[in-house]
BALO-197209 format. One record per residue: residue number from 1; residue in three letters; x, y, z of N, C-alpha, C in turn. Coordinates in steps of 0.05 Angstrom, whole numbers, plus 5000, padded with zeros to 4 digits. Each point is the difference from the previous one (the first is absolute). Layout:
% BALO-197209
NUM:Ala:X:Y:Z:X:Y:Z:X:Y:Z
...
% end
This chain:
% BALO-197209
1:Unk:4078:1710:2641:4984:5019:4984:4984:5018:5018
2:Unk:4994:5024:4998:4993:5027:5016:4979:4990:5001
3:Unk:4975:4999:5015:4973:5000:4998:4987:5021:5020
4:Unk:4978:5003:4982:4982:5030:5007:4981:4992:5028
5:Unk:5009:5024:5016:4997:5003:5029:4962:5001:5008
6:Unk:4998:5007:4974:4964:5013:5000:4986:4972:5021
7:Unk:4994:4988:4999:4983:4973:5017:5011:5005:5025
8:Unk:5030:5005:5006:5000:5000:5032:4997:5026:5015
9:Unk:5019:5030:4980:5000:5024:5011:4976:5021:4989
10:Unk:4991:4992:4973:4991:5018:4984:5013:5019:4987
11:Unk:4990:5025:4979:5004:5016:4995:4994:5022:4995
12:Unk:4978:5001:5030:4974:5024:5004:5027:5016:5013
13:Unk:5018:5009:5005:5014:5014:5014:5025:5007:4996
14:Unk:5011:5017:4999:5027:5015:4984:5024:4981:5006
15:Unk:5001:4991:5027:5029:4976:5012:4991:4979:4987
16:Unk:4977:4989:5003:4990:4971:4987:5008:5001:4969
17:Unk:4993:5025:4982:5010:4989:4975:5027:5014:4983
18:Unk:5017:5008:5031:5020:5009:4983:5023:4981:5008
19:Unk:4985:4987:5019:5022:4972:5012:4985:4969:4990
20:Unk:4982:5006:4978:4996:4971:4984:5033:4992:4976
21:Unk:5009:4984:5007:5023:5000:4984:4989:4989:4966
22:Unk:4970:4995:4995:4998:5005:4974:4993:5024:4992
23:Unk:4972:5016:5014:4996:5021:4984:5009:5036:5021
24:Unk:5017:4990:5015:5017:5028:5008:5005:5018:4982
25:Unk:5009:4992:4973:5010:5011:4989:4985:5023:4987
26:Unk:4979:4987:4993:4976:5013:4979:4986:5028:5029
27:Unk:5005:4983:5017:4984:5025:5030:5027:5023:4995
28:Unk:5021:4983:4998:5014:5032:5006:5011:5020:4985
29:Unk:4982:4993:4972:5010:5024:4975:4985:5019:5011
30:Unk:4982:4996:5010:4977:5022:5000:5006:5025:5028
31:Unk:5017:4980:5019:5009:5010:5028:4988:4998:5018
32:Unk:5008:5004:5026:4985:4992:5030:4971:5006:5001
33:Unk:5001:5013:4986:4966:5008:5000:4976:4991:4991
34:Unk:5010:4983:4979:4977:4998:4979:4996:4970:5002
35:Unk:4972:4986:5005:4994:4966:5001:5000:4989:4965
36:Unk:5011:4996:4996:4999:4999:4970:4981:4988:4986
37:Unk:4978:4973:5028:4979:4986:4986:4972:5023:5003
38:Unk:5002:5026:5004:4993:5022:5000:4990:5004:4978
39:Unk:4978:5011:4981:4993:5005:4979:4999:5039:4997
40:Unk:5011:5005:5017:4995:5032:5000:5030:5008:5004
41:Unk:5014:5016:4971:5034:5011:5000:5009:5012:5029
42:Unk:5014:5010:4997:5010:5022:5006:4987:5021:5004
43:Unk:4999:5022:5019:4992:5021:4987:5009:5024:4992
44:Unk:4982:5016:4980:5013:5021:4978:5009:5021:5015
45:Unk:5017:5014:4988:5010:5037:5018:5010:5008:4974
46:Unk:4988:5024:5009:5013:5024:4970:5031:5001:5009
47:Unk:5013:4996:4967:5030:5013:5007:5006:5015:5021
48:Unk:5025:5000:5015:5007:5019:5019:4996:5027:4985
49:Unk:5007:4996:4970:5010:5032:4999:4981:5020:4991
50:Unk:4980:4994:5010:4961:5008:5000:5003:5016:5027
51:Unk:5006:4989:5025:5011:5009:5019:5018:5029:5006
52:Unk:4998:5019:5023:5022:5018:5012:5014:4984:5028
53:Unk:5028:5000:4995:5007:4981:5024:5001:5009:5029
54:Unk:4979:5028:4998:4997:4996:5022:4959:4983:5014
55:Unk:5004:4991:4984:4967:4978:4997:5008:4970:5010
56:Unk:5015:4992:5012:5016:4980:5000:4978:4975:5008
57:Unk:4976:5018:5017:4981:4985:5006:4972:5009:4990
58:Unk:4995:5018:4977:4986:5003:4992:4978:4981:4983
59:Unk:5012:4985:4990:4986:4980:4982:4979:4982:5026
60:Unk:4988:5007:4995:4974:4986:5018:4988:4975:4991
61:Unk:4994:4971:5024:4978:4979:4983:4973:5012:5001
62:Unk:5001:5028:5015:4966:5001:5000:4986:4999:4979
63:Unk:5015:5003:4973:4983:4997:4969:5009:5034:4992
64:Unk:4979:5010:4991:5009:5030:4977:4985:5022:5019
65:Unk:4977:4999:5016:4992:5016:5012:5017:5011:5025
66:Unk:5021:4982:5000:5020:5008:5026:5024:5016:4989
67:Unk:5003:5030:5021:5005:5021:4986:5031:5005:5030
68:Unk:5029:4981:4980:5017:5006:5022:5020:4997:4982
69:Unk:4994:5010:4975:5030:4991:4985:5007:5029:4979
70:Unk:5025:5003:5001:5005:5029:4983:5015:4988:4972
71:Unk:4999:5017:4993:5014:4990:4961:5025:5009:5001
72:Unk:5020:4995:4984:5029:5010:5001:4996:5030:4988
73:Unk:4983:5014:4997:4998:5036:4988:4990:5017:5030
74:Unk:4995:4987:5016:4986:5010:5024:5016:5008:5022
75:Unk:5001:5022:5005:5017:5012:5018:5001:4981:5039
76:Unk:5025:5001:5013:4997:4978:5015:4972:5018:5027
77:Unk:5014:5025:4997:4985:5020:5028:4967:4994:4979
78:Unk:4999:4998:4977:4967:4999:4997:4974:4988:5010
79:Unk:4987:5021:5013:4975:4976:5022:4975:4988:4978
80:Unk:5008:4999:4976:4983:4978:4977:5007:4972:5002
81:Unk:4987:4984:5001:5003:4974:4995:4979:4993:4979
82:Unk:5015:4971:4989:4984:4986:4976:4992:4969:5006
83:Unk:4979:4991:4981:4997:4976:4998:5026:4984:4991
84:Unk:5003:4982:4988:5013:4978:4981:4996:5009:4976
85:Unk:4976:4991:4995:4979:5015:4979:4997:5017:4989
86:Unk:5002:5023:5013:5011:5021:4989:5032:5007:4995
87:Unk:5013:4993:5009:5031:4995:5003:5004:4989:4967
88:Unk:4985:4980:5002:5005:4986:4971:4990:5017:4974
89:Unk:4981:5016:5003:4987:5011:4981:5008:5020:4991
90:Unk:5010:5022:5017:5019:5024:5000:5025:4994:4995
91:Unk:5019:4978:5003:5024:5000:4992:5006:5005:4978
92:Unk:4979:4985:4968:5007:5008:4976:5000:5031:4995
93:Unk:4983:5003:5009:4998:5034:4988:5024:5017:5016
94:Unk:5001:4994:5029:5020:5017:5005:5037:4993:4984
95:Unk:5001:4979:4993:5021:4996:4981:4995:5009:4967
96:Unk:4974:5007:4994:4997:5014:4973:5006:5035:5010
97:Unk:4983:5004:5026:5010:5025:4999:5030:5013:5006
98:Unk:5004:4986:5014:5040:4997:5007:5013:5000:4967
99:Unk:4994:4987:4984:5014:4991:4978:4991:5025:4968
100:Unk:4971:5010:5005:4995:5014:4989:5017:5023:4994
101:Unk:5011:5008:4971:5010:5033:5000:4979:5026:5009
102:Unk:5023:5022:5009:4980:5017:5008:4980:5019:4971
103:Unk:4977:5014:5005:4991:5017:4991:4996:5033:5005
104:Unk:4995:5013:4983:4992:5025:5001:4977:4994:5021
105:Unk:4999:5032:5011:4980:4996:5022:4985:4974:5009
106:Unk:5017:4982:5008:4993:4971:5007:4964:5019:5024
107:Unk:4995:4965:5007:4974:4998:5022:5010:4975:5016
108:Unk:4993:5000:5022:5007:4970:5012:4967:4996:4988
109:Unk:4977:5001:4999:4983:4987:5003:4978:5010:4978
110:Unk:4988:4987:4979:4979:5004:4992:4975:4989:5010
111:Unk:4980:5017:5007:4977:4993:5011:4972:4996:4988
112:Unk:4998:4973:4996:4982:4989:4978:4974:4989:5015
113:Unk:4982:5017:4993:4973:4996:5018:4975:5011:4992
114:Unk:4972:4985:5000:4979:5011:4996:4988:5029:4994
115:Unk:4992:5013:4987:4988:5028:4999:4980:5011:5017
116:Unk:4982:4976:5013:4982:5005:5017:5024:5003:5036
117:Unk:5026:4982:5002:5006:4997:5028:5029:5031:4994
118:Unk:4990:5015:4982:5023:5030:4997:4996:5018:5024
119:Unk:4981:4995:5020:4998:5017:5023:5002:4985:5022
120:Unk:4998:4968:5001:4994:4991:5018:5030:4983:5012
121:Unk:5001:4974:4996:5017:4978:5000:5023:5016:4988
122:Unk:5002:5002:4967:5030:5010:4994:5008:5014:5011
123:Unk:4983:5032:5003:5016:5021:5014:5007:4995:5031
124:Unk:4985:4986:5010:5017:4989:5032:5029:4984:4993
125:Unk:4996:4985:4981:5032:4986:4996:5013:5017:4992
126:Unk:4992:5025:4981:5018:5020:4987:5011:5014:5021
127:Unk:4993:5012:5011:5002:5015:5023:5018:4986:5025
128:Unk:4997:4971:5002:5014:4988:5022:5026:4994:4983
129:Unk:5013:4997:4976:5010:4996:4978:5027:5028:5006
130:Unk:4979:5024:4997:5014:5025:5003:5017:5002:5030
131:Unk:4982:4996:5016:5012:5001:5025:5030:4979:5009
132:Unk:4996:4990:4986:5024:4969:4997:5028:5019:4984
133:Unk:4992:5015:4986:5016:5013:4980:5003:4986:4975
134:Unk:4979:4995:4995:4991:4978:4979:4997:5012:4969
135:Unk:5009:5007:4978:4994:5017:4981:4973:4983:4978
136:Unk:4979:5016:5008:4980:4981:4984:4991:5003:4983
137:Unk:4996:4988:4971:4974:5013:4977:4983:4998:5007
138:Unk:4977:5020:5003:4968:5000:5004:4989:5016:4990
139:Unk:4984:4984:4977:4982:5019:4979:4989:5021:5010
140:Unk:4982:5000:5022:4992:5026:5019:5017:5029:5001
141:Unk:5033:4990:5002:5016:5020:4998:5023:4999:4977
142:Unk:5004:4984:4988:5009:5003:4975:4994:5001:4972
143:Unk:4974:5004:5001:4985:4995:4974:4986:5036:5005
144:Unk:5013:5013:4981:4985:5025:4996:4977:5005:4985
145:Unk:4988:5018:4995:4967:5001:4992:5008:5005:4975
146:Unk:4992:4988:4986:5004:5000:4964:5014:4997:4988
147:Unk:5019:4971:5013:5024:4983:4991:4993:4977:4995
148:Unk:4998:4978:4987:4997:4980:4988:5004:4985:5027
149:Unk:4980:4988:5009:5004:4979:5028:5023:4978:4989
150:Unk:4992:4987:4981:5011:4972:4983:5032:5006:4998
151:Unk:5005:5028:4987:5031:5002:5008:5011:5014:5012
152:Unk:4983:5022:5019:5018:4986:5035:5002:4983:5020
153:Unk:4985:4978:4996:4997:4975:5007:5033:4984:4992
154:Unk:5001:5006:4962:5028:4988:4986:5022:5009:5015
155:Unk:5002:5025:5003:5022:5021:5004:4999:4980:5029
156:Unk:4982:5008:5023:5000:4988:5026:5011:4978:5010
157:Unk:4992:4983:4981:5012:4971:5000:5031:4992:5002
158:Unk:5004:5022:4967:5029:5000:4996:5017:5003:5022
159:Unk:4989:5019:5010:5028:5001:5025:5005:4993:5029
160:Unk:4980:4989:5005:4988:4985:5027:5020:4979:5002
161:Unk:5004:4994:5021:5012:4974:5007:4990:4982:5006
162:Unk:4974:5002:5005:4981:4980:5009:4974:5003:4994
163:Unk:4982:4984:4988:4975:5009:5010:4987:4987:5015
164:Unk:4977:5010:5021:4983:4993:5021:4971:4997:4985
165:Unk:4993:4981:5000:4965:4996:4986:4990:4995:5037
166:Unk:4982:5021:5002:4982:4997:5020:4966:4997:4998
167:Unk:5004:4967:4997:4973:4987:4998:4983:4999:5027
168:Unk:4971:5015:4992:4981:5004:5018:4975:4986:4983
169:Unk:4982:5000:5005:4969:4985:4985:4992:5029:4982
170:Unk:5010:5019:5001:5000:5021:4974:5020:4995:4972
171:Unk:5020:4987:5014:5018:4997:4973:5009:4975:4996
172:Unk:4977:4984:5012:4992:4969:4985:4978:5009:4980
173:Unk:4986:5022:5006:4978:5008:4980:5015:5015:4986
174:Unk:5009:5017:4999:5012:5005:4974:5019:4980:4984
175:Unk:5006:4987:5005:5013:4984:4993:4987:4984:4973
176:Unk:4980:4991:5019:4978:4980:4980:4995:5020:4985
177:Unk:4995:5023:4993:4985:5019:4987:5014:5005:4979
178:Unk:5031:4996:5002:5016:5007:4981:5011:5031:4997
179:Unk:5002:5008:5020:5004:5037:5000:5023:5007:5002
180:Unk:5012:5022:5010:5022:5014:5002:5017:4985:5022
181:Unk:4995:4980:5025:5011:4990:5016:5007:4968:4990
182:Unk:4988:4992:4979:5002:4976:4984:5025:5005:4983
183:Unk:5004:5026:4991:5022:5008:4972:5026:5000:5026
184:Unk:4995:5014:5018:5029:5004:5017:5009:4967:5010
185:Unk:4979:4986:5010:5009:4977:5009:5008:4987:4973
186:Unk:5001:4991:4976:5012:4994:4982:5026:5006:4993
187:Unk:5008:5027:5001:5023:5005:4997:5020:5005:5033
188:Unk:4987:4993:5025:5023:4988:5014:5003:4973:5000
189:Unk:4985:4982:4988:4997:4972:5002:5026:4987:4990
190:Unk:4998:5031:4970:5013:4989:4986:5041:5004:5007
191:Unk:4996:5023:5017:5032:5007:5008:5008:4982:5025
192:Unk:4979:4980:5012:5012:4988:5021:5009:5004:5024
193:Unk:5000:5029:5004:4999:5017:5021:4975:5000:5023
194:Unk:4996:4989:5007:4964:5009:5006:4995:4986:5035
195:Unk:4988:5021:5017:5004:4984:5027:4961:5009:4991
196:Unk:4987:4981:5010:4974:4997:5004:5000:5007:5034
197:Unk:4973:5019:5001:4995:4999:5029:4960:4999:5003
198:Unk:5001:4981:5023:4965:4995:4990:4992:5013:5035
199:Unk:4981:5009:4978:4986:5026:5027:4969:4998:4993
200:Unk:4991:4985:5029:4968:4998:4998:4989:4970:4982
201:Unk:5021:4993:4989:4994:4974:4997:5016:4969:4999
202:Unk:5002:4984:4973:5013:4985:5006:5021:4992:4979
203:Unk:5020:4989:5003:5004:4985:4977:4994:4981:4976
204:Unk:4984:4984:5020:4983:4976:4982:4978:5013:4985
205:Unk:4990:5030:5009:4978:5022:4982:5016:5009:4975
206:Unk:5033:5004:5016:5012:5018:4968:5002:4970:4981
207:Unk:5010:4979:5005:5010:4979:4984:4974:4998:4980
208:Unk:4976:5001:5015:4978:4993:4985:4997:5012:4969
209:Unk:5004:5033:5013:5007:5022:4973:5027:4998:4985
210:Unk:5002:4996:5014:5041:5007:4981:5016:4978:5016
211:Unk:4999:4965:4988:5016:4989:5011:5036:5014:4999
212:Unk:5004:5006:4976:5028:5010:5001:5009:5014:5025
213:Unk:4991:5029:5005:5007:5003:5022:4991:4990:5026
214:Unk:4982:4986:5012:4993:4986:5015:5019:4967:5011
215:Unk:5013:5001:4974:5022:4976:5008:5031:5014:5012
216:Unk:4998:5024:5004:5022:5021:5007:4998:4998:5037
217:Unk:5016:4994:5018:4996:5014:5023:5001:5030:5004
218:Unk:4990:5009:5026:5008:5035:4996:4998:5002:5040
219:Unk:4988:5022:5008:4997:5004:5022:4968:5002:5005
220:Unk:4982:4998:5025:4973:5001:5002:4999:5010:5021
221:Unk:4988:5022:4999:4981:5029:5017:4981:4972:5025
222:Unk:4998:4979:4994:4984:4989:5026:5013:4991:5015
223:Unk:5030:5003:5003:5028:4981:5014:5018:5027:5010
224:Unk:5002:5016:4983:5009:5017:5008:4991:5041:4997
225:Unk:5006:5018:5021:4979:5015:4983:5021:5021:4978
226:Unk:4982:5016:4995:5006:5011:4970:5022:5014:5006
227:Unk:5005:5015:5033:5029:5014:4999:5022:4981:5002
228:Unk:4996:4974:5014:5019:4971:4994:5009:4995:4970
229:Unk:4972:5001:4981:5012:4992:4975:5011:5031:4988
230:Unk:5001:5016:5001:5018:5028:4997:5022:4996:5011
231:Unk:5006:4989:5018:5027:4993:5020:5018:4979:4969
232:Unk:4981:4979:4998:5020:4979:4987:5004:5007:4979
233:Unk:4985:5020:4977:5002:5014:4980:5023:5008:4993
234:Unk:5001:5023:5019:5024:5012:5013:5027:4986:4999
235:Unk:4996:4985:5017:5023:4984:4995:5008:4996:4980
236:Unk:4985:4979:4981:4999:4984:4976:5019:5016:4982
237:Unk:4992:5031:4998:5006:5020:4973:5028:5016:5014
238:Unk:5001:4997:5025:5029:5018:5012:5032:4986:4988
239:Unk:5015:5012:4985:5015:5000:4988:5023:5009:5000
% end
Protein backbone atom coordinates (compact mmCIF):
# COMPACT_ATOMS: atom_id res chain seq x y z
CA UNK A 1 0.00 0.00 0.00
CA UNK A 2 1.46 3.62 -1.18
CA UNK A 3 2.14 5.65 1.93
CA UNK A 4 2.41 9.42 2.16
CA UNK A 5 6.01 10.70 1.97
CA UNK A 6 5.00 13.97 4.14
CA UNK A 7 6.98 12.70 7.72
CA UNK A 8 10.15 11.89 5.79
CA UNK A 9 10.29 14.39 2.56
CA UNK A 10 7.52 16.82 3.18
CA UNK A 11 5.43 18.79 0.95
CA UNK A 12 6.77 22.38 1.43
CA UNK A 13 8.34 21.96 -2.07
CA UNK A 14 7.28 21.33 -5.72
CA UNK A 15 9.65 17.70 -6.09
CA UNK A 16 8.58 16.73 -2.49
CA UNK A 17 4.87 16.80 -3.35
CA UNK A 18 4.72 15.84 -6.78
CA UNK A 19 6.80 12.65 -5.96
CA UNK A 20 4.47 11.76 -2.78
CA UNK A 21 2.95 8.66 -4.38
CA UNK A 22 -0.33 9.51 -2.37
CA UNK A 23 -1.00 13.10 -2.92
CA UNK A 24 1.16 13.78 -6.30
CA UNK A 25 -1.66 13.71 -7.89
CA UNK A 26 -3.83 16.43 -6.39
CA UNK A 27 -0.13 18.74 -6.64
CA UNK A 28 -0.15 18.13 -10.24
CA UNK A 29 -3.62 19.32 -11.52
CA UNK A 30 -2.69 22.60 -10.65
CA UNK A 31 1.04 22.24 -12.37
CA UNK A 32 4.73 22.80 -11.51
CA UNK A 33 3.98 25.80 -10.06
CA UNK A 34 1.43 25.86 -7.71
CA UNK A 35 1.98 24.18 -3.73
CA UNK A 36 -1.44 23.14 -3.50
CA UNK A 37 -1.40 23.20 0.56
CA UNK A 38 -1.20 26.98 -0.55
CA UNK A 39 -4.36 28.84 0.31
CA UNK A 40 -3.84 31.57 -2.40
CA UNK A 41 -5.05 30.29 -6.46
CA UNK A 42 -3.51 30.91 -9.18
CA UNK A 43 -3.18 34.08 -10.43
CA UNK A 44 -5.80 36.14 -12.59
CA UNK A 45 -4.83 37.70 -16.29
CA UNK A 46 -7.27 39.37 -18.56
CA UNK A 47 -8.08 37.26 -21.63
CA UNK A 48 -5.38 37.43 -24.23
CA UNK A 49 -7.78 38.95 -26.51
CA UNK A 50 -7.84 42.33 -24.28
CA UNK A 51 -4.30 42.37 -25.53
CA UNK A 52 -2.34 43.69 -29.18
CA UNK A 53 0.12 40.87 -29.88
CA UNK A 54 2.50 42.94 -30.15
CA UNK A 55 2.30 43.42 -25.90
CA UNK A 56 3.54 40.03 -25.48
CA UNK A 57 5.03 41.39 -22.36
CA UNK A 58 2.89 43.96 -21.52
CA UNK A 59 0.74 42.61 -18.83
CA UNK A 60 2.69 43.71 -15.81
CA UNK A 61 2.71 42.20 -11.84
CA UNK A 62 3.36 45.73 -10.92
CA UNK A 63 -0.58 46.10 -10.25
CA UNK A 64 -2.71 48.86 -12.53
CA UNK A 65 -0.50 51.88 -12.05
CA UNK A 66 2.09 50.13 -14.31
CA UNK A 67 1.80 51.57 -17.69
CA UNK A 68 3.46 48.81 -20.37
CA UNK A 69 0.60 47.15 -21.92
CA UNK A 70 -1.29 48.19 -25.28
CA UNK A 71 -4.95 46.91 -26.13
CA UNK A 72 -5.63 44.99 -29.35
CA UNK A 73 -7.16 48.69 -31.14
CA UNK A 74 -3.69 50.31 -30.54
CA UNK A 75 -1.48 50.85 -33.22
CA UNK A 76 1.93 48.78 -32.82
CA UNK A 77 4.39 52.20 -33.81
CA UNK A 78 2.01 53.94 -30.99
CA UNK A 79 4.22 55.58 -28.07
CA UNK A 80 0.83 55.25 -25.64
CA UNK A 81 0.86 52.69 -23.22
CA UNK A 82 -1.88 51.44 -20.68
CA UNK A 83 -2.55 50.04 -17.40
CA UNK A 84 -4.37 46.45 -17.11
CA UNK A 85 -6.98 48.54 -15.69
CA UNK A 86 -7.54 50.51 -18.08
CA UNK A 87 -7.09 47.83 -20.81
CA UNK A 88 -10.01 46.21 -19.09
CA UNK A 89 -12.24 49.14 -18.88
CA UNK A 90 -11.95 50.47 -22.47
CA UNK A 91 -12.30 47.15 -24.08
CA UNK A 92 -16.19 47.14 -23.68
CA UNK A 93 -16.77 50.35 -25.22
CA UNK A 94 -14.28 50.03 -27.84
CA UNK A 95 -16.28 46.80 -28.98
CA UNK A 96 -19.62 48.91 -28.67
CA UNK A 97 -18.03 51.38 -30.75
CA UNK A 98 -16.62 48.90 -33.41
CA UNK A 99 -20.10 47.24 -33.45
CA UNK A 100 -22.10 50.41 -33.40
CA UNK A 101 -23.94 51.49 -36.89
CA UNK A 102 -22.80 54.57 -38.39
CA UNK A 103 -24.57 58.11 -38.06
CA UNK A 104 -25.29 61.33 -39.76
CA UNK A 105 -22.67 63.71 -38.86
CA UNK A 106 -21.31 61.17 -36.25
CA UNK A 107 -18.71 62.81 -33.18
CA UNK A 108 -16.11 60.52 -31.78
CA UNK A 109 -16.65 62.28 -28.53
CA UNK A 110 -19.23 64.01 -26.46
CA UNK A 111 -17.86 66.27 -23.87
CA UNK A 112 -19.74 66.17 -20.65
CA UNK A 113 -18.53 68.66 -18.06
CA UNK A 114 -19.18 71.34 -15.49
CA UNK A 115 -20.33 74.97 -16.56
CA UNK A 116 -18.02 76.60 -14.25
CA UNK A 117 -14.64 74.21 -15.77
CA UNK A 118 -16.12 75.63 -19.86
CA UNK A 119 -12.85 77.73 -19.94
CA UNK A 120 -10.69 75.88 -17.89
CA UNK A 121 -10.15 71.90 -17.57
CA UNK A 122 -12.68 71.02 -20.52
CA UNK A 123 -11.38 73.38 -22.98
CA UNK A 124 -7.71 72.09 -22.37
CA UNK A 125 -9.06 68.50 -23.06
CA UNK A 126 -11.13 69.95 -25.94
CA UNK A 127 -8.46 71.45 -27.55
CA UNK A 128 -5.91 68.50 -26.87
CA UNK A 129 -8.99 66.25 -28.24
CA UNK A 130 -8.82 68.54 -31.52
CA UNK A 131 -5.27 68.26 -31.93
CA UNK A 132 -5.48 64.26 -31.79
CA UNK A 133 -8.03 64.78 -34.65
CA UNK A 134 -10.54 63.98 -32.27
CA UNK A 135 -14.21 65.24 -33.41
CA UNK A 136 -15.71 66.63 -30.18
CA UNK A 137 -19.20 67.94 -28.79
CA UNK A 138 -18.62 70.99 -26.70
CA UNK A 139 -21.35 73.08 -25.58
CA UNK A 140 -18.94 76.19 -25.77
CA UNK A 141 -18.91 75.48 -29.51
CA UNK A 142 -21.85 73.63 -30.39
CA UNK A 143 -24.56 75.09 -28.55
CA UNK A 144 -25.58 78.34 -30.40
CA UNK A 145 -27.11 81.42 -28.60
CA UNK A 146 -30.86 80.91 -28.48
CA UNK A 147 -31.09 77.19 -29.03
CA UNK A 148 -32.46 75.04 -26.42
CA UNK A 149 -29.22 73.78 -24.43
CA UNK A 150 -31.39 70.46 -23.32
CA UNK A 151 -31.77 69.55 -27.01
CA UNK A 152 -28.51 70.09 -28.26
CA UNK A 153 -27.23 68.29 -25.58
CA UNK A 154 -30.12 65.29 -27.16
CA UNK A 155 -29.09 65.88 -30.71
CA UNK A 156 -25.17 65.80 -29.23
CA UNK A 157 -25.49 62.71 -27.55
CA UNK A 158 -27.23 61.06 -30.42
CA UNK A 159 -24.38 60.91 -32.48
CA UNK A 160 -21.30 60.67 -30.43
CA UNK A 161 -19.65 57.59 -30.07
CA UNK A 162 -18.64 58.04 -26.82
CA UNK A 163 -19.09 60.15 -24.07
CA UNK A 164 -16.29 61.67 -21.77
CA UNK A 165 -17.73 62.94 -18.21
CA UNK A 166 -14.84 65.07 -16.98
CA UNK A 167 -15.17 65.06 -13.21
CA UNK A 168 -13.41 67.97 -11.34
CA UNK A 169 -14.75 69.24 -7.59
CA UNK A 170 -17.04 71.72 -9.93
CA UNK A 171 -19.00 68.92 -11.41
CA UNK A 172 -19.24 66.90 -8.20
CA UNK A 173 -21.06 70.25 -7.27
CA UNK A 174 -23.14 70.33 -9.83
CA UNK A 175 -23.90 67.22 -9.64
CA UNK A 176 -25.29 67.25 -6.06
CA UNK A 177 -27.18 70.35 -7.16
CA UNK A 178 -29.00 68.56 -9.68
CA UNK A 179 -28.27 70.91 -12.83
CA UNK A 180 -27.64 70.69 -16.39
CA UNK A 181 -24.37 68.38 -15.82
CA UNK A 182 -26.59 65.94 -13.57
CA UNK A 183 -29.31 65.64 -16.74
CA UNK A 184 -26.27 64.78 -19.27
CA UNK A 185 -24.71 62.30 -16.87
CA UNK A 186 -28.09 60.45 -16.72
CA UNK A 187 -28.55 59.95 -20.09
CA UNK A 188 -24.88 58.63 -20.79
CA UNK A 189 -25.26 56.32 -17.82
CA UNK A 190 -27.95 55.27 -19.44
CA UNK A 191 -26.36 54.36 -23.18
CA UNK A 192 -23.34 52.64 -21.54
CA UNK A 193 -20.98 54.33 -23.49
CA UNK A 194 -19.26 56.50 -20.99
CA UNK A 195 -15.32 56.73 -20.26
CA UNK A 196 -15.11 58.81 -16.88
CA UNK A 197 -11.96 60.91 -16.54
CA UNK A 198 -11.17 62.46 -12.94
CA UNK A 199 -9.33 65.69 -12.98
CA UNK A 200 -8.36 67.36 -9.67
CA UNK A 201 -9.81 64.80 -7.74
CA UNK A 202 -10.76 61.40 -6.85
CA UNK A 203 -12.70 58.53 -7.41
CA UNK A 204 -13.75 57.58 -3.98
CA UNK A 205 -15.09 61.75 -4.05
CA UNK A 206 -17.19 60.86 -7.36
CA UNK A 207 -18.52 57.34 -5.83
CA UNK A 208 -19.54 59.39 -2.83
CA UNK A 209 -21.92 61.54 -5.30
CA UNK A 210 -22.87 59.24 -7.94
CA UNK A 211 -21.98 55.68 -6.92
CA UNK A 212 -23.16 54.52 -10.44
CA UNK A 213 -20.62 56.15 -12.22
CA UNK A 214 -17.94 55.91 -9.75
CA UNK A 215 -18.15 52.01 -9.93
CA UNK A 216 -17.06 52.65 -13.79
CA UNK A 217 -13.15 52.68 -14.43
CA UNK A 218 -12.01 55.55 -16.83
CA UNK A 219 -8.60 57.32 -17.16
CA UNK A 220 -7.03 59.94 -14.32
CA UNK A 221 -5.36 63.33 -15.14
CA UNK A 222 -3.01 62.42 -11.79
CA UNK A 223 -1.31 59.21 -13.67
CA UNK A 224 -1.34 60.50 -16.74
CA UNK A 225 -1.44 64.06 -18.26
CA UNK A 226 -4.39 65.49 -20.16
CA UNK A 227 -2.53 65.33 -23.71
CA UNK A 228 -1.85 61.34 -22.64
CA UNK A 229 -5.51 60.98 -21.96
CA UNK A 230 -6.36 62.78 -25.55
CA UNK A 231 -3.82 60.24 -26.91
CA UNK A 232 -5.96 57.16 -25.55
CA UNK A 233 -9.24 58.86 -26.51
CA UNK A 234 -8.05 58.97 -29.75
CA UNK A 235 -7.38 55.79 -29.97
CA UNK A 236 -10.47 54.38 -28.32
CA UNK A 237 -12.89 56.26 -31.15
CA UNK A 238 -10.39 55.60 -34.36
CA UNK A 239 -12.27 53.40 -36.62
Amino acid sequence: MARCTAPSRGHRTASGAADCPVHGGRFSRYGRGYNYESSSPPSYRAPSSYYSSASSGGRSSGGASSRNTKPRWSRASSPVFYSDAEVRALTPIRTSIENRPPSPDPRDVFLCHAWDDRSGPAKELYDELQSQGVTAWFSEKDVVLGTSLLREIDKGLAKSRVGVVLVTPAFLRRVQAEGIADRELSALLARDLLVPIVHNTTYEALRQVSPLLGSRSGLNTSEDSVREVAAKLAELVAV
